[in-house]
PAKEKOL-155432 format. One record per residue: z, x, y of N, C-alpha, C in turn. Coordinates in steps of 0.05 Angstrom, whole numbers, plus 5000, padded with zeros to 4 digits. Atoms other than C-alpha are relative to their C-alpha. Example, Ala and Ser with C-alpha at 12.3 -4.5 7.8 and 13.67 -1.06 7.14 Angstrom:
# residues 2
500050184976515652464910500050185024;499949844976514352734979501449855022;
//
This chain:
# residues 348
500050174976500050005000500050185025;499749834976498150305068502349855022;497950114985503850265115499950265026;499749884976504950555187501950015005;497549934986510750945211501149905022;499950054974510250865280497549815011;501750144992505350205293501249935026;499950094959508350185375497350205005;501349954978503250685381497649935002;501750254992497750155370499949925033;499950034981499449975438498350145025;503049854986495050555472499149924992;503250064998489150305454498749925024;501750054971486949915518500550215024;500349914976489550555557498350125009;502249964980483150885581498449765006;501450364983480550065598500950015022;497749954978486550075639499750145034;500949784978485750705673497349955021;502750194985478450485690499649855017;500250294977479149795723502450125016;497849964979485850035756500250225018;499949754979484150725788498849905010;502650074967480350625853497850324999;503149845002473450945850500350225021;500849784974471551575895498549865009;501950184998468651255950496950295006;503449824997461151395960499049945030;500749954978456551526021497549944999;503549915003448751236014499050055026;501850014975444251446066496849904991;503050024999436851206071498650254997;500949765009432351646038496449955001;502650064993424251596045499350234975;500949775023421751915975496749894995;503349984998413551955979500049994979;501649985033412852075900502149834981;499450205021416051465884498149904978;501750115028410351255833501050314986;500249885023411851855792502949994996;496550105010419651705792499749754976;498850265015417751035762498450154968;500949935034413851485703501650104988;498549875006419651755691502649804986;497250245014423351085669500350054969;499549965020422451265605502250224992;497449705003426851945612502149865000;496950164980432151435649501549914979;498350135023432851075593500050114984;498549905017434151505543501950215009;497449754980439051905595502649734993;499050225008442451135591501249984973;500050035034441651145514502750204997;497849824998445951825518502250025002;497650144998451251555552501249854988;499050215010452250955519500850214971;499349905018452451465457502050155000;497549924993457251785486503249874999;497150225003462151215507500649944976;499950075027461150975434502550284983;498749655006463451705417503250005011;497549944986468951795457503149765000;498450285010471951045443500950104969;498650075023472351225370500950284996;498149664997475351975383502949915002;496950114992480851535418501549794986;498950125011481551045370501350154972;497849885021482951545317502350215010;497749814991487051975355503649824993;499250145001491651365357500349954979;500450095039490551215281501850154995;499249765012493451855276503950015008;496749994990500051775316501249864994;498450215009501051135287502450194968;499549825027502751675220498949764975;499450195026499951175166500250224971;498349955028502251295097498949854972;501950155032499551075026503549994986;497549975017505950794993499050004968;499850125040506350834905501849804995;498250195024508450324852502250105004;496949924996515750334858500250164970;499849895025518450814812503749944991;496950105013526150634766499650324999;499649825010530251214768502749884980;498250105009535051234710502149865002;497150144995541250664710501750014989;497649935019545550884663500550305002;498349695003549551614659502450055014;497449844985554352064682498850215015;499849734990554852584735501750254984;498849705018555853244691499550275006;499949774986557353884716500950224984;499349825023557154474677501050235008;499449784993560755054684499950204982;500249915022559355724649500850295012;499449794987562156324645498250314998;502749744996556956914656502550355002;498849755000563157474659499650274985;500749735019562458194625500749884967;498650015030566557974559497949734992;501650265011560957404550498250154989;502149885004556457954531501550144965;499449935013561258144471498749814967;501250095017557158004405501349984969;497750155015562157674362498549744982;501550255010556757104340497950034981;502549905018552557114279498549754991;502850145011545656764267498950074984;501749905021542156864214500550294989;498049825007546357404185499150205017;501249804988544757804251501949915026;497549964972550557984305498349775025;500949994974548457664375502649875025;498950074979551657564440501349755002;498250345001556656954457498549885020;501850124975552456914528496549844980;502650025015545656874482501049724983;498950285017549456314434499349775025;498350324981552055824498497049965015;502850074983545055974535497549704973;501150065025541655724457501449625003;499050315014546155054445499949925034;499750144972547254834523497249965002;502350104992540554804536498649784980;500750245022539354384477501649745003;498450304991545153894503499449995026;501150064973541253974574498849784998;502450095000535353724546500149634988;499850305021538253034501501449965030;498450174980542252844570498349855017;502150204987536952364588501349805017;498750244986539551924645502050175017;497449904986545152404666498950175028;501549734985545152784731501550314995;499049815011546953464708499750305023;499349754990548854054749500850294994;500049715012550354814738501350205019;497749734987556455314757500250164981;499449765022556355984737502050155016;498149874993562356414742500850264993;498449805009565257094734502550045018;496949984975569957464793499049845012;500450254980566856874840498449854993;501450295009564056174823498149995022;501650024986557656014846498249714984;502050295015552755234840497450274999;503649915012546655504811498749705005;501850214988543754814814501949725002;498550274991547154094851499449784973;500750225018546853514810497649975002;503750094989539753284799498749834969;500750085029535852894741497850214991;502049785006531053454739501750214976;498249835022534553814671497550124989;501249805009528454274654500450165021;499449804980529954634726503350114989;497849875006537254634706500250084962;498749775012536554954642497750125003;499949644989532055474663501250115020;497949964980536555644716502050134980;498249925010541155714660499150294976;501549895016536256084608499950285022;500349774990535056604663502950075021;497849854995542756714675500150364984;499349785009544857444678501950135006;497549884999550657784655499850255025;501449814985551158224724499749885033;499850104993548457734768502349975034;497949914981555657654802502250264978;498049735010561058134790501449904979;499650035025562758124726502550124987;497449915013570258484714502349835000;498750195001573657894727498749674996;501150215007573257174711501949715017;499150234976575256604769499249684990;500450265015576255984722501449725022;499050314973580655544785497250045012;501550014969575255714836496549894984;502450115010569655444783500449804996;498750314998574454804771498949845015;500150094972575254714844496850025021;502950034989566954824858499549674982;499450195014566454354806500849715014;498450214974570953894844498649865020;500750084976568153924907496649834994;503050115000560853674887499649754976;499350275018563653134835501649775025;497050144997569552774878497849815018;501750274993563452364917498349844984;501350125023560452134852501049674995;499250165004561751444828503050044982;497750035012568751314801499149954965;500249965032569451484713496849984992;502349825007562751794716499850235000;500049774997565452424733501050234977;498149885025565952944684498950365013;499849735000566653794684500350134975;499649855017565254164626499550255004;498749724999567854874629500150164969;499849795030566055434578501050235015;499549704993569256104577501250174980;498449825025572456644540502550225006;498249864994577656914580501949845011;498550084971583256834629499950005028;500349934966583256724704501550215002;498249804984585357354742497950025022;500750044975580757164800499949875014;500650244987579056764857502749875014;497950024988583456414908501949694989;498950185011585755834867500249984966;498549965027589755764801498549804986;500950245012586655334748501949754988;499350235003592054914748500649825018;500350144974592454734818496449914999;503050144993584754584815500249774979;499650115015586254214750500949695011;499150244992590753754786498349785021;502050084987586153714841498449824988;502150295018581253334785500949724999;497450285007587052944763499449845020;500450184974587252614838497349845004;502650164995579552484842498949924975;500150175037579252194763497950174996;501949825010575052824752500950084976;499049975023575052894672499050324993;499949775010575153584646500450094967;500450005022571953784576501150345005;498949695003574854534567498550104978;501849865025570855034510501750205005;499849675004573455694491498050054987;501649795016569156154462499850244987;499649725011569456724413500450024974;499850015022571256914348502350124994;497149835002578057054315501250244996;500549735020576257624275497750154999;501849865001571558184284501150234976;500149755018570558794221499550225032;500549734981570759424272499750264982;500249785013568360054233499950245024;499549744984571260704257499650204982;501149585007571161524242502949794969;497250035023578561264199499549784985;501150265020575560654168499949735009;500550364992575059914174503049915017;497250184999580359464216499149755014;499650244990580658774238500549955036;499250044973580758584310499449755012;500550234983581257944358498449975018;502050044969575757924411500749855017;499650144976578657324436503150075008;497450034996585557554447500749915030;499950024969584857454525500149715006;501250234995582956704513503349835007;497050124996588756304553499149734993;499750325012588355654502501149885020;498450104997594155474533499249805027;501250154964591655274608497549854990;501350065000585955114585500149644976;498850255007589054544541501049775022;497950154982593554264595497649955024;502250164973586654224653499649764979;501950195017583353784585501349705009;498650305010588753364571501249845034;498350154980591853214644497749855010;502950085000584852994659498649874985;500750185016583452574609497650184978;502149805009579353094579501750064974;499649865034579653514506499150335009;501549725005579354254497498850044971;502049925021575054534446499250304994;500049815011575155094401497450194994;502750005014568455464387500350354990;499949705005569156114341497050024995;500949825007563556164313496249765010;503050214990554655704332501249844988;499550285013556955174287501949885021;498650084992562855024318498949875033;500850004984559155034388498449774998;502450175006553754624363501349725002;498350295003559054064341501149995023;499050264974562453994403498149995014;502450064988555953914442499649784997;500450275017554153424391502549715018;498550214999560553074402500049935029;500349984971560453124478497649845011;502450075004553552874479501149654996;499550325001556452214455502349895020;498550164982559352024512499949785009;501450344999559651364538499049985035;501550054972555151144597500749875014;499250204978556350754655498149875011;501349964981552650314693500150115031;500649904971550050534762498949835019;501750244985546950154816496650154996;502550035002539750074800498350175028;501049954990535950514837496450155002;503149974998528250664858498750065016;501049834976523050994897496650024999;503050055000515950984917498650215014;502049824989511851614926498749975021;501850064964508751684997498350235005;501449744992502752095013498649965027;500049964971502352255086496350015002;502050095003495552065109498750055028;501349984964495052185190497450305003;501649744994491052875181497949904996;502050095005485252475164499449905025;501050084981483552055224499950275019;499849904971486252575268497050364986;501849825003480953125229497449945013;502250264992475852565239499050035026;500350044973477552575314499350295007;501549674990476553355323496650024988;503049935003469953385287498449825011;502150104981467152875328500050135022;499249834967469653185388498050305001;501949775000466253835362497049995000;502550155011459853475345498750015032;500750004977459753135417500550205024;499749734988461453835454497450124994;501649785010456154235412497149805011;502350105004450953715425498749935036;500550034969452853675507498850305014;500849645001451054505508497049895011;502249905002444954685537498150274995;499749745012442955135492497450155008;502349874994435355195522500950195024;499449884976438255455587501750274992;498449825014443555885549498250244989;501349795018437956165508498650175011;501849724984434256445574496749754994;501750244994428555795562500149775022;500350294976427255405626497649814993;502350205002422854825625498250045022;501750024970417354905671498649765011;501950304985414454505724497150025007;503850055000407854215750499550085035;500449924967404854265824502549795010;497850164982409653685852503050104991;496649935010415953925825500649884982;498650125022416953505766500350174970;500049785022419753895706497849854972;501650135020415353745646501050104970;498749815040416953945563498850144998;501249825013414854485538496949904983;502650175010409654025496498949805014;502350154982406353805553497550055007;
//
């Protein structure tokens, strides 16, 4: 449907009519004139009138320069078929932790070591991709929290966004689990009410950032922001040394404990993930969340359309310029005349 932004400026149109009848003319001065070779003036009616013709091709011209100029300021617009955006989901906000110790390769696929960062990048993007309807967002964190991408229904931008996270990135010796809460927070708490959710992966403890994760925690609490918690890691690593084999914890750093108490005060669950399986299943389960409605909302593509008339109106303009040139005079070609003075054509 074509539609006009600004149809007041319809309203110029009659102003060069206007101008016309309402300025006062330059006046003029005839004097009596006695011209002897009036019969060859009147052979010349034929020139007159197509000097006439000219003009009139002109005014023609110059009327529809001004009518598109006007076309043009009105801005029209080509609206689209309304389009439904999804009415059901949740606002979901993901938080991940990108720190140094995410790079510790504690995870085995296919009986072949790999990274815990390489795992969470693998299954999250696979619970990006089934969140059809949701608007889904993306905080990555180490020593300082940072949105990688706002809420949005666009989830192939947010998980490559996430696919081309790198350990590095931000500073990576510490890990600022309040101040990824409390980002979190801030870009949920205008969401609709018990659509808000924060799921938080990590594998360590806070020791950065200017807020505790249990003061941001509470912070949720207040704006019914629900909080899914993940650890990540594995219990038990084989370590082969010069003295032989021993057992060791990778995750020993992992503070369960807080990270229980954001879940539950928050109506939330923490979640265990030693080893892809485990990862996989809470996804899974997370994934079945329950939906809400939303208010129905919709939108109609608009493709801006004023550069047309107003192109329209320059290439005429260039047209009638190039065509008012006298390009015989320019070129150094005069027309010559006869014994009385009358110029004649060249094919005379």
């Amino acid at each position: 449907m074509l539609e006009f932004t600004w149809p007041f400026a319809f309203l110029a149109l009659p102003l060069p009519w206007l101008v016309y009848k309402l300025m006062a003319r330059a006046p003029r001065q005839d004097a009596s004139l006695l011209v002897p070779f009036f019969e060859k003036l009147t052979r010349l009616q034929s020139d007159n009138e197509s000097i006439s013709s000219s003009r009139l091709l002109n005014l023609i011209c110059c009327s529809l320069i001004w009518l598109l100029v006007v076309l043009a300021a009105s801005r029209p617009q080509w609206l689209g078929d309304p389009v439904e955006l999804p009415s059901t989901g949740r606002d979901l906000m993901l938080a991940v932790d990108i720190s140094g110790s995410m790079e510790a390769q504690d995870m085995v696929v296919g009986n072949r070591q790999v990274s815990r960062i390489d795992v969470v990048k693998a299954v999250v993007s696979d619970f990006v991709e089934r969140r059809e309807g949701d608007r889904l967002g993306l905080i990555l964190f180490a020593a300082h929290a940072y949105i990688q991408a706002p809420l949005t229904f666009d989830r192939d931008t947010v998980g490559t966004l996430l696919e081309e996270a790198e350990i590095g990135i931000i500073e990576e010796s510490a890990t600022a689990i309040g101040d990824a809460i409390g980002l979190g927070v801030k870009h949920l708490r205008n969401r609709p009410e018990n659509s808000r959710v924060l799921v938080l992966l990590t594998d360590g403890v806070n020791n950065a950032g200017s807020v505790s994760p249990i003061q941001a925690g509470q912070l949720a609490e207040t704006e019914n922001i629900k909080i899914y918690t993940i650890g990540i890691g594995a219990d038990q690593v084989v370590q082969r040394t010069f003295f032989g084999s021993r057992s060791v914890n990778p995750s020993a750093e992992l503070d369960e404990e807080t990270l229980t108490q954001i879940a539950e005060s928050t109506g939330g669950r923490y979640f265990r993930a030693r080893d892809v399986n485990d990862l996989v299943e809470i996804y899974e389960e997370l994934d079945r969340l329950e939906t809400i409605e939303q208010d129905e909302q919709t939108y109609r593509p608009t493709k801006i359309l004023f550069f047309w008339p107003l192109g329209a109106a320059l290439l005429i303009s260039f047209i009638l310029a190039a065509v008012s040139i006298p390009w015989l005079s320019l070129l150094g070609r005069q027309p010559r005349q006869d014994a009385e003075g009358v110029s004649v054509g060249s094919g005379s």
